[in-house]
C-alpha positions in Angstrom: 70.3 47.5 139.4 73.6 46.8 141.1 75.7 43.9 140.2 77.4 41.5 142.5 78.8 38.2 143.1 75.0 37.2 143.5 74.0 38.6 140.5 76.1 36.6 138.0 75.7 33.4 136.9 78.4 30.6 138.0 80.2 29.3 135.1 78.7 26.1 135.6 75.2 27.5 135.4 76.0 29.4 132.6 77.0 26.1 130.5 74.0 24.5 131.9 72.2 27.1 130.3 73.5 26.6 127.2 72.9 23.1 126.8 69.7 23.3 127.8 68.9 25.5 125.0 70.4 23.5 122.6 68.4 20.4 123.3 65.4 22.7 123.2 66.5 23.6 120.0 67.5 20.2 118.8 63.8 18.8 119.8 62.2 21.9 118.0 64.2 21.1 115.0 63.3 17.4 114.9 60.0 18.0 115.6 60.0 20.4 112.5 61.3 17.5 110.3 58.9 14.9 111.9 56.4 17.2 110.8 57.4 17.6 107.5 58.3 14.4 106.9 55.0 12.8 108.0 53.6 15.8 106.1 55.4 14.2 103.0 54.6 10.8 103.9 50.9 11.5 103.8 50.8 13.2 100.5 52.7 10.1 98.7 50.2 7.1 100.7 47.3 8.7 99.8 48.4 9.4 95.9 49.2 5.2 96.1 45.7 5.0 97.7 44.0 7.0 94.9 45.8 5.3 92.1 45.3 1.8 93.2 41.9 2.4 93.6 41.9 3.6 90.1 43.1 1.2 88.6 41.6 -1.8 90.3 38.1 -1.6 88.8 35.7 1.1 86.4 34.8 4.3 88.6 34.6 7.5 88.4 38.3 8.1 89.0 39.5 7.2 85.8 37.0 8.6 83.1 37.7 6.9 80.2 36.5 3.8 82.0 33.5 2.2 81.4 31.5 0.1 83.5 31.6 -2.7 81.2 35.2 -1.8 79.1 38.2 -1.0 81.6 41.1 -3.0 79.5 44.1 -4.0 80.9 46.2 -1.5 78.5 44.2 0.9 80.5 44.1 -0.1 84.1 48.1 -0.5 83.7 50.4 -2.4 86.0 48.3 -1.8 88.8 44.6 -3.0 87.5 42.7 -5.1 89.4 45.3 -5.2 92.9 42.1 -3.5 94.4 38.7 -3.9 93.8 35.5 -3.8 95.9 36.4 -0.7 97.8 32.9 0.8 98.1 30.1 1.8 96.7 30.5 4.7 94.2 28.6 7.4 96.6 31.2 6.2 99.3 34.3 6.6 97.3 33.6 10.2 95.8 33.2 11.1 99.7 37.3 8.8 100.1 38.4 10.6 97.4 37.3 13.9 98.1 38.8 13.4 102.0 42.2 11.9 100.3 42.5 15.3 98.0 41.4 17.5 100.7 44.3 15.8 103.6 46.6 16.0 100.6 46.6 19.5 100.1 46.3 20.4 104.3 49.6 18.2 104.0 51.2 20.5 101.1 50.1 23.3 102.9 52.0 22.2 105.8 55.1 20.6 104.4 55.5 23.8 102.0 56.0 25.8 104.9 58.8 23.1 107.2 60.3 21.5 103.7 63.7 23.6 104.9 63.8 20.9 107.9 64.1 18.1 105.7 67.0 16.7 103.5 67.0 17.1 99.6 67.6 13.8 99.5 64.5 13.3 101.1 62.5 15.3 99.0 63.9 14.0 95.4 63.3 10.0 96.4 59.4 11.6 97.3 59.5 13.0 94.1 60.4 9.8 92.0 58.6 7.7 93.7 54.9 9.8 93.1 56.5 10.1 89.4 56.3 6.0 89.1 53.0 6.1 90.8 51.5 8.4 88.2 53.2 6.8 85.5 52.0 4.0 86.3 47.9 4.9 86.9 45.1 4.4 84.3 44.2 7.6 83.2 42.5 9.7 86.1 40.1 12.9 85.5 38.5 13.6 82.3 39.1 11.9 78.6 41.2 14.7 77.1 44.3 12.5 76.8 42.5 10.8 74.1 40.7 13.7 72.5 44.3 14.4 71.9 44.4 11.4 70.2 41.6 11.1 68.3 42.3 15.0 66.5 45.9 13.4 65.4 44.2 10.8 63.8 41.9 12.7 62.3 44.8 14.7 60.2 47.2 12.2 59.6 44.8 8.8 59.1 41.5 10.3 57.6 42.9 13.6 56.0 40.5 15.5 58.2 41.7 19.1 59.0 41.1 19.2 63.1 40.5 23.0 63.4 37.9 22.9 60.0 36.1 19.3 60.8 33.9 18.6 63.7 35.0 14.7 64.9 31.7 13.7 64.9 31.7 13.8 61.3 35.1 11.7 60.9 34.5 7.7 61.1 32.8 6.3 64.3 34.3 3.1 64.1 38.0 4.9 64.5 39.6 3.5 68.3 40.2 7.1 69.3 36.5 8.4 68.8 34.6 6.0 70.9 37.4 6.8 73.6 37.3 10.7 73.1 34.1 13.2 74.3 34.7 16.4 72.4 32.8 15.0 69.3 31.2 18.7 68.4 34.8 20.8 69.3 36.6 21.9 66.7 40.1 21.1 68.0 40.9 23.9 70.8 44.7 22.5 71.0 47.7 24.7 69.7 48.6 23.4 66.6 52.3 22.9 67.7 51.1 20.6 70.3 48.8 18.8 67.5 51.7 18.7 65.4 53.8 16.7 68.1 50.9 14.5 68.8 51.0 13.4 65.1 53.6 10.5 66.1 51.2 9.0 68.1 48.5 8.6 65.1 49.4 5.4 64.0 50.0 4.1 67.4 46.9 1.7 68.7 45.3 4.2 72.1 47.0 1.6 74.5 50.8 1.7 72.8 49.8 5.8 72.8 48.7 5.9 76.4 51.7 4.6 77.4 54.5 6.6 75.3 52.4 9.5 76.1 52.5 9.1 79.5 56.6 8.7 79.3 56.9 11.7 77.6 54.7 13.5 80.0 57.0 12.6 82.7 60.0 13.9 81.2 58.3 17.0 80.4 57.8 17.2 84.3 60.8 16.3 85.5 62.3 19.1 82.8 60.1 21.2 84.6 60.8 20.6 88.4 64.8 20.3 87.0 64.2 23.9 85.6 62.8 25.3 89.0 65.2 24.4 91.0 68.2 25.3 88.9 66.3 29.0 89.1 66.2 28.5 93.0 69.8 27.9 93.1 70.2 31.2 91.0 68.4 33.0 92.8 69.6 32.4 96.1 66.6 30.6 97.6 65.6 27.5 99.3 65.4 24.9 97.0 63.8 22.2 98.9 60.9 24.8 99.2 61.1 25.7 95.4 60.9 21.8 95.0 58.0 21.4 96.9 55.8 23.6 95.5 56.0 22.8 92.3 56.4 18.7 92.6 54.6 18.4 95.1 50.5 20.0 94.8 48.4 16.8 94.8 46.1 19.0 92.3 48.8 19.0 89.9 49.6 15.0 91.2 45.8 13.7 90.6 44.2 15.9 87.7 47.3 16.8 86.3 49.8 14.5 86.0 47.6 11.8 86.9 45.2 12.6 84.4 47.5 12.9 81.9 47.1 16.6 80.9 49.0 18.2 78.4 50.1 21.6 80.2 53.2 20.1 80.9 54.7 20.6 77.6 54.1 24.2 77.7 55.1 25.0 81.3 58.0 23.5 80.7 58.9 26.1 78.1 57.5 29.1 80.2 59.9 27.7 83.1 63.1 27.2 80.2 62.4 31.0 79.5 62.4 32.1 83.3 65.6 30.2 84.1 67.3 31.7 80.5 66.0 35.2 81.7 67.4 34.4 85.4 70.8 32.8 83.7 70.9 35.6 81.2 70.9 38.6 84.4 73.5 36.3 86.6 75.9 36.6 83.1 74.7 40.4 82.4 76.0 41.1 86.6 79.5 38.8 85.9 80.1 40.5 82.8 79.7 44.1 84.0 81.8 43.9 86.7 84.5 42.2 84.7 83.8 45.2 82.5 84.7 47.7 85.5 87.9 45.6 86.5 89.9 45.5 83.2 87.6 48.4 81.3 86.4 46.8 78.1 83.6 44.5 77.2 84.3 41.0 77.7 81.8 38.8 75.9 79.3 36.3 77.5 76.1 34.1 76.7 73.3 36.6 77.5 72.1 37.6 74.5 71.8 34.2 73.5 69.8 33.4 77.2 67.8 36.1 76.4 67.0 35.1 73.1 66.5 31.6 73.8 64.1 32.8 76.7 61.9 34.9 73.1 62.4 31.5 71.5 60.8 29.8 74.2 57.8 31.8 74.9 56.8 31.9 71.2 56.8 28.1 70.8 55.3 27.8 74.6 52.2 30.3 72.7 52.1 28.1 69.8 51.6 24.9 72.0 49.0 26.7 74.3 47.3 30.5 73.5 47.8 31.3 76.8 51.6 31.6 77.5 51.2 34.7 74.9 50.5 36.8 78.1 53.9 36.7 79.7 55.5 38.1 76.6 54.7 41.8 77.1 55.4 40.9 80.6 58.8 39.9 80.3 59.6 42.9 78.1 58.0 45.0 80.5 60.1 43.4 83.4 63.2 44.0 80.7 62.3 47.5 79.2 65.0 49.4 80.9 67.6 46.9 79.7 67.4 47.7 75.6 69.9 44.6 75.0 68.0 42.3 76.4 64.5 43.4 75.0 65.9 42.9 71.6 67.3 39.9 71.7 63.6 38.8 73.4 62.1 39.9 70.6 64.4 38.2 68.1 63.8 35.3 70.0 60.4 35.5 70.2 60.6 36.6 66.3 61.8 33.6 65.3 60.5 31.0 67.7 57.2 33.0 65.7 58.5 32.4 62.5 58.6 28.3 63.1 55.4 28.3 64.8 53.4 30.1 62.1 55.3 28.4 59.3 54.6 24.6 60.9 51.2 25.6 61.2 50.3 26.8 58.2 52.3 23.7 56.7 49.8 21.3 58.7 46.5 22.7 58.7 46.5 26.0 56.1 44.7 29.3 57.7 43.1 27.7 60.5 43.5 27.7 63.7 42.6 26.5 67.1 38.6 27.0 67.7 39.1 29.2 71.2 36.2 31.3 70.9 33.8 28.1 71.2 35.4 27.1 74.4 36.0 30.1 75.5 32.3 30.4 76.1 31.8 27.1 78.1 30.9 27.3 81.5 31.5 26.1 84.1 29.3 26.4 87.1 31.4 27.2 89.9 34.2 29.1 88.0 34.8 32.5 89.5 32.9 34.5 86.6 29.7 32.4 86.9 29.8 32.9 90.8 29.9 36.9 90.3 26.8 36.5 88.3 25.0 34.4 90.5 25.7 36.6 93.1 24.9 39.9 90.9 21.1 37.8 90.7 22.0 37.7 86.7 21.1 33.4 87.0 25.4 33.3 86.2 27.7 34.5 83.6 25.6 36.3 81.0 27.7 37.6 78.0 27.4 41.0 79.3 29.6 40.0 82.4 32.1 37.7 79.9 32.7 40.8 78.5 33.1 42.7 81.3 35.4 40.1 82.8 37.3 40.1 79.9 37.7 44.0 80.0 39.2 43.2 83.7 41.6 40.5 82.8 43.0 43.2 80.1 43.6 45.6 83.2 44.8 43.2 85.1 47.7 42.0 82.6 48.1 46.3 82.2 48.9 46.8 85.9 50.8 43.2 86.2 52.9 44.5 83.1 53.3 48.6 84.8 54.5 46.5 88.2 57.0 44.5 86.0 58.1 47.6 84.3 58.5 49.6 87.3 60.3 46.8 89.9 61.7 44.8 86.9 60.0 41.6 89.0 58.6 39.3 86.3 58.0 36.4 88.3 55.6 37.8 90.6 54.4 40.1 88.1 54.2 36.7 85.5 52.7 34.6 88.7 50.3 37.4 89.7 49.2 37.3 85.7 48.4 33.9 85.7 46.2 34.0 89.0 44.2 36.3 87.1 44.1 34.1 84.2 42.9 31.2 86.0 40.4 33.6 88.3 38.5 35.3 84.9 37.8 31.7 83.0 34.8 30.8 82.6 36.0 26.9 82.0 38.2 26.6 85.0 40.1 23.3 85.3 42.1 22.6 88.8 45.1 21.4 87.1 45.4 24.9 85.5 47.1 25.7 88.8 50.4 24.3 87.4 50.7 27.4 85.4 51.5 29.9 88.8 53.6 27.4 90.3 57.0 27.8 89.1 56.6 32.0 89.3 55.4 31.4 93.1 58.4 28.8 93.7 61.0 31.4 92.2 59.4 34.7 93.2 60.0 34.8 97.2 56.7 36.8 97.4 54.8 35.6 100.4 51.4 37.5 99.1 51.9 35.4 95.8 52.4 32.4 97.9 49.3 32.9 99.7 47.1 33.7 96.8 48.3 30.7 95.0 47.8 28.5 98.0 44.2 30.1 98.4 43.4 29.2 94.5 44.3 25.6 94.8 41.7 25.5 97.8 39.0 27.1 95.6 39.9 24.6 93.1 39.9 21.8 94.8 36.3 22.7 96.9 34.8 23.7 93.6 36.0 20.3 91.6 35.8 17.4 94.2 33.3 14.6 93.5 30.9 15.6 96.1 30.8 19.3 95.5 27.5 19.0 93.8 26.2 17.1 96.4 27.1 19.3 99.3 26.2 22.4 96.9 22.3 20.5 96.8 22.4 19.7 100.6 22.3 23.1 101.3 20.0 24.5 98.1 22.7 26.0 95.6 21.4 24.7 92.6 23.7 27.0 90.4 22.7 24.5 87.2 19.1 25.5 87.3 18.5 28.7 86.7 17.8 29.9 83.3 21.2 30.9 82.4 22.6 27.6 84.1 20.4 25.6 82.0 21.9 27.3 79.0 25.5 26.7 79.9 24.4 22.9 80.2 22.6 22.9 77.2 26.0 24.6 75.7 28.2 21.7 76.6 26.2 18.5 75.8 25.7 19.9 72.0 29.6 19.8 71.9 29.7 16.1 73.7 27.4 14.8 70.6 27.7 10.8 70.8 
């Protein structure tokens, strides 16, 4: 093509052109934060929606309540503001919507939170903080099973992991408030340990303390994940929105006053010593090449401190034990740094065992009883149902377990081969939560901070995916839509047994 005076654009034109595109580009960009921010709006009205109607009168949405016992100490702040919603059948179907629009709003604001202001995002974050704080206790009772196992040690001299609480005292506060009455105490015994300040606390001055030291333990934990962000490089309004942001980690977590908290926090002090500890290893080598010595620095200490972490995270939940041959996979090219994970992790150990033995003798935490619950739409128990077995015989648990020891294998070969523990550690986890046989949705607070740090869109994705299954498989009218159509996973003969399993351990 020849070019002439025709051909090229006036100067005029040329600016007009210009401008235009930037008001395109300015109305793209505001319409990315109006998205995110009505994205972000939604998630925080419906949590006030939920916990309102929580605490206004007994439902289903906070189990400890009873129909005719729903204290004030236990309806909080908030009890009574709301009442006469709907019927119960009606509100499990306005709950289940809520959750359901909650998480398309996650989805959605995970992927635009770059459009929006930090700012923005931290006042979000403080103000679903004081809403939680201030709920009645949401899903499940296990906030005071926690309770009534501390009492059991420290006010009736009854050893938790050797005593069934159905044989302590009925008329203890704790017991009539607790379920687990047949479960020897499945709780790490550094986490029973901390719980024994609350023994001699009456359940509503518990509930409450509890509750604030739950919150600092997630704000140490969204603090941690976006200091990591910052290391890393990434986007930490992103980094903060996944991981303060899930309303499954909101409602059943946080909301339900779950004690995972106080171990993640450790797993995510560990990731950001192990981040802080390779940012110091970097400075210091190239100082090394500059003036040719060895100039002294804080990573063996990080990387210590990261052992020291995971140990006592292991001690307060079985669990985190899995991302300790992780992270020395992810470090085994680095002999420095795997020793001084292992001398943290040795003595982090040490304190563990030795408080443990101190408080209960030989015993430990009853996992293998739990470990065999079921529930009935957790992953293995699909497989069987699918396999025409009835559900998860013991045959496939074992199986299953065999898989999940491959599958911490080839997560631990990746981290030893790309030196990537967090998508190697988040990776781990998914396959954790996907193998259990007694899934919980608030487990998904586990992944989170490895799929805010990692940058791994196919970890991003597979975590997103597993909060949908969670949230499908735990809403209140799962069962219901599961009848509509004819699953009747309960009723078959190996359903009937996994039922069967669980009320002998809720024993009045």
């Amino acid at each position: 093509m020849s070019i002439d005076a025709t051909t090229i654009p006036a100067p005029g034109a040329l600016r007009r052109g210009r401008r235009g595109r930037g008001v395109l580009a300015r109305r793209l960009a505001l319409s990315e934060r109006q998205l995110a921010g009505g994205a972000l709006l939604l998630i925080v009205a419906l949590s006030a929606l939920i916990v309102l109607a929580a605490a206004g009168e007994p439902t289903f949405l906070s189990a400890p309540a009873r129909s005719n016992y729903f204290p004030s100490w236990m309806s909080g702040p908030l009890g009574g503001i709301w009442t006469g919603i709907a019927s119960e059948a009606t509100l499990k179907w306005l709950f289940s919507g809520a959750i359901l629009l909650s998480y398309g709003a996650y989805v959605l604001l995970i992927r635009h939170a770059g459009a929006l202001r930090m700012r923005t995002l931290l006042v979000a974050v403080v103000a679903l903080q004081l809403i939680y704080l201030l709920a009645p206790p949401l899903a499940l009772t296990d906030v005071f099973n926690y309770l009534n196992y501390a009492r059991m040690e420290i006010v009736h001299h009854l050893n938790p992991y050797v005593t069934m609480p159905v044989l302590e005292p009925h008329g203890d506060p704790a017991y009539a408030l607790s379920n687990w009455h047949g479960l020897l105490s499945p709780y790490g015994p550094l986490f029973t340990i901390f719980t024994f300040v609350f023994a001699h606390l009456s359940p509503g001055a518990y509930l409450w303390i509890y509750k604030g030291a739950l919150l600092i333990a997630d704000a140490g934990l969204i603090a941690l994940v976006v200091a990591g962000a910052q290391l890393l490089g990434r986007d930490r309004r992103q980094a903060l929105a996944l991981v303060a942001l899930n309303p499954i980690v909101l409602v059943w977590g946080l909301g339900a006053d779950h004690n995972d908290f106080f171990t993640i926090v450790l797993v995510a002090l560990a990731l950001y010593c192990l981040l802080r500890s390779g940012k110091e290893r970097q400075a210091r080598a190239l100082r090394r090449l500059a003036v040719g010595g060895w100039a002294l620095g804080s990573a063996d200490l990080l990387d210590g401190g990261a052992g020291f972490a995971l140990a006592i995270a292991t001690g307060m939940k079985a669990s985190a034990v899995v991302l300790i041959p992780i992270a020395l996979a992810a470090l085994a090219r680095e002999r420095p740094r795997v020793l001084a994970l292992l001398s943290g992790v040795a003595v982090g150990g040490a304190i563990a065992l030795t408080a443990s033995f101190a408080a209960f003798g030989a015993h430990f935490p009853d996992l293998a009883i739990q470990s065999a619950l079921v529930t009935a739409l957790s992953m293995p128990n699909l497989l069987g149902l699918a396999l025409a077995q009835g559900g998860e015989t013991a045959t496939l648990h074992s199986l299953i377990t065999l898989a999940l020891v491959l599958a911490t294998a080839a997560c631990c070969l990746h981290a030893y081969r790309s030196s990537d523990l967090l998508a190697a550690g988040g990776f781990s986890t998914i396959a954790v939560i996907a193998t259990l046989s007694w899934v919980l949705p608030w487990y998904i607070v586990w992944v989170l901070p490895f799929t805010a740090l990692a940058g791994s869109e196919r970890l991003r994705r597979a975590t997103l995916w597993l909060g949908l299954y969670l949230i499908l498989t735990w809403v209140p009218v799962a069962s219901q839509v599961m009848s509509s159509v004819g699953f009747h996973p309960q009723q078959t003969a190996v359903g009937r047994e996994h039922g069967r399993a669980v009320e002998e351990l809720l024993t009045p």
